[in-house]
N, C-alpha and C positions, 0 to 999 in steps of 0.2 A: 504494500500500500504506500509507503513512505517511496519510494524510484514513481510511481504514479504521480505525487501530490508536486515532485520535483519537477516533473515533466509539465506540469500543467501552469504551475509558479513560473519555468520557463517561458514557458508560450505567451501569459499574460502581459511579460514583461518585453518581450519582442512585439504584440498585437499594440500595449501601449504606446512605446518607444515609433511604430508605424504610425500609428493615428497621429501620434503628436508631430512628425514629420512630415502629413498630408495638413500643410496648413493653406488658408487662403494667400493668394498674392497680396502685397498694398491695398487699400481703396481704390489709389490713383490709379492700378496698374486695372482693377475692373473695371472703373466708370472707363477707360482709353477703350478695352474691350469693347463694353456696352456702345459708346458712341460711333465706334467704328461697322458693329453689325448695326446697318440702317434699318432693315425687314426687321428686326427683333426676335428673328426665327433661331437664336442661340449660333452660328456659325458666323464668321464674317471669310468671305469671296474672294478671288484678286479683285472683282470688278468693284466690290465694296471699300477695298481698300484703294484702287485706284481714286476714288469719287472723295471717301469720307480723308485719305490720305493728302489728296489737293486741298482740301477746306482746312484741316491740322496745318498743312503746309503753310498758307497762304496767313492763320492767326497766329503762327508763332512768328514769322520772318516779319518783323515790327516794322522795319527798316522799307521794307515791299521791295529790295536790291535781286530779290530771286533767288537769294541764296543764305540758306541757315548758318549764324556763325555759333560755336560753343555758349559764347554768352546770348543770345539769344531763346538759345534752347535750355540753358539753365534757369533764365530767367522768368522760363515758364512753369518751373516747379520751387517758388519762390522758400515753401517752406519744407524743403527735404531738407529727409537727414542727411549725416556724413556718407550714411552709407548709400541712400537715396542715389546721393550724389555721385557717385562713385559709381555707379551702375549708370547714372547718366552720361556722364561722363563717357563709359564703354561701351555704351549705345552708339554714343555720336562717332566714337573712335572708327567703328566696324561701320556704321552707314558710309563715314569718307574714304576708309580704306575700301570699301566693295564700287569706289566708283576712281575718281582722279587724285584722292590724296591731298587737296590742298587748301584744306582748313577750314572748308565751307561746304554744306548738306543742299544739294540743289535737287528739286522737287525730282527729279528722276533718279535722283542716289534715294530720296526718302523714301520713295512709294516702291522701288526694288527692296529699299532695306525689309518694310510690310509685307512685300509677297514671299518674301525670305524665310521671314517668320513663319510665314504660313506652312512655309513647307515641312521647316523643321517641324512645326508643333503638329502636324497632321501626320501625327504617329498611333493612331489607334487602329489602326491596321485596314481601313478602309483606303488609305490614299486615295478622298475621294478631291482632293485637291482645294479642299477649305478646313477653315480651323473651328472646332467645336470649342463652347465655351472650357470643355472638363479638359480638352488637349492644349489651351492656355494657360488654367489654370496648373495643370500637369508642368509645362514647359517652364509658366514664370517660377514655380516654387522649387523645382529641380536643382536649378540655378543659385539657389539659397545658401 
């Protein structure tokens, strides 16, 4: 009985240890989800992100120059944390590095960076080439 009650004490403490690890993403990083799936049918599209991805483009770049600079796009997460920041920060790193490298996010590095996402997070084994909200929230918290 006692090799039983061990095994079971095990289990609980691994079933915890999961649960407590499947946590939600930020607020911030839902409501981006939510606003970018337009139909509200829980997936967001390329074609969603192309549309919902130009209008994100168009309110951060303050400037209206066409093109995102760091301070810009920090300046839209005026209250992150360090660590926030720091993720934002590697956000913008990898949107400049997947296009020319030269310190500014131009509406076609952004809306690439978006369908990027997509493809990474459209991992439930459908690849049906859009990202469900559980394969976002799966992707953002991975990342943790």
């Amino acid at each position: 009985m006692k090799p039983f009650l061990i095994v079971v004490a095990a289990s609980l403490i691994v079933v915890s240890a999961t649960v407590a690890a499947q946590q939600e993403p930020p607020a911030n990083s839902l409501r981006w989800f939510e606003s970018f799936d337009q139909n509200k049918d829980g997936f967001i599209t390329p074609a969603e992100m192309e549309a919902a991805g130009a209008a994100e483009f168009a309110r951060i770049d303050k400037d209206k120059s066409g093109g995102i600079t760091i301070d810009e796009y920090l300046a839209d997460s005026p209250d992150a944390t360090d660590e926030e920041v720091r993720r934002i920060r590697n956000r913008f790193a990898v949107m400049d590095g997947r296009g020319d490298r030269n310190g500014v996010v131009s509406l076609a590095e952004f809306i690439n960076f978006g369908k990027f996402v997509i493809e990474i997070a459209d991992q439930n084994g459908d690849h049906d080439g859009r990202m469900s909200r559980e394969e976002f929230v799966d992707s953002a918290t991975a990342t943790k």
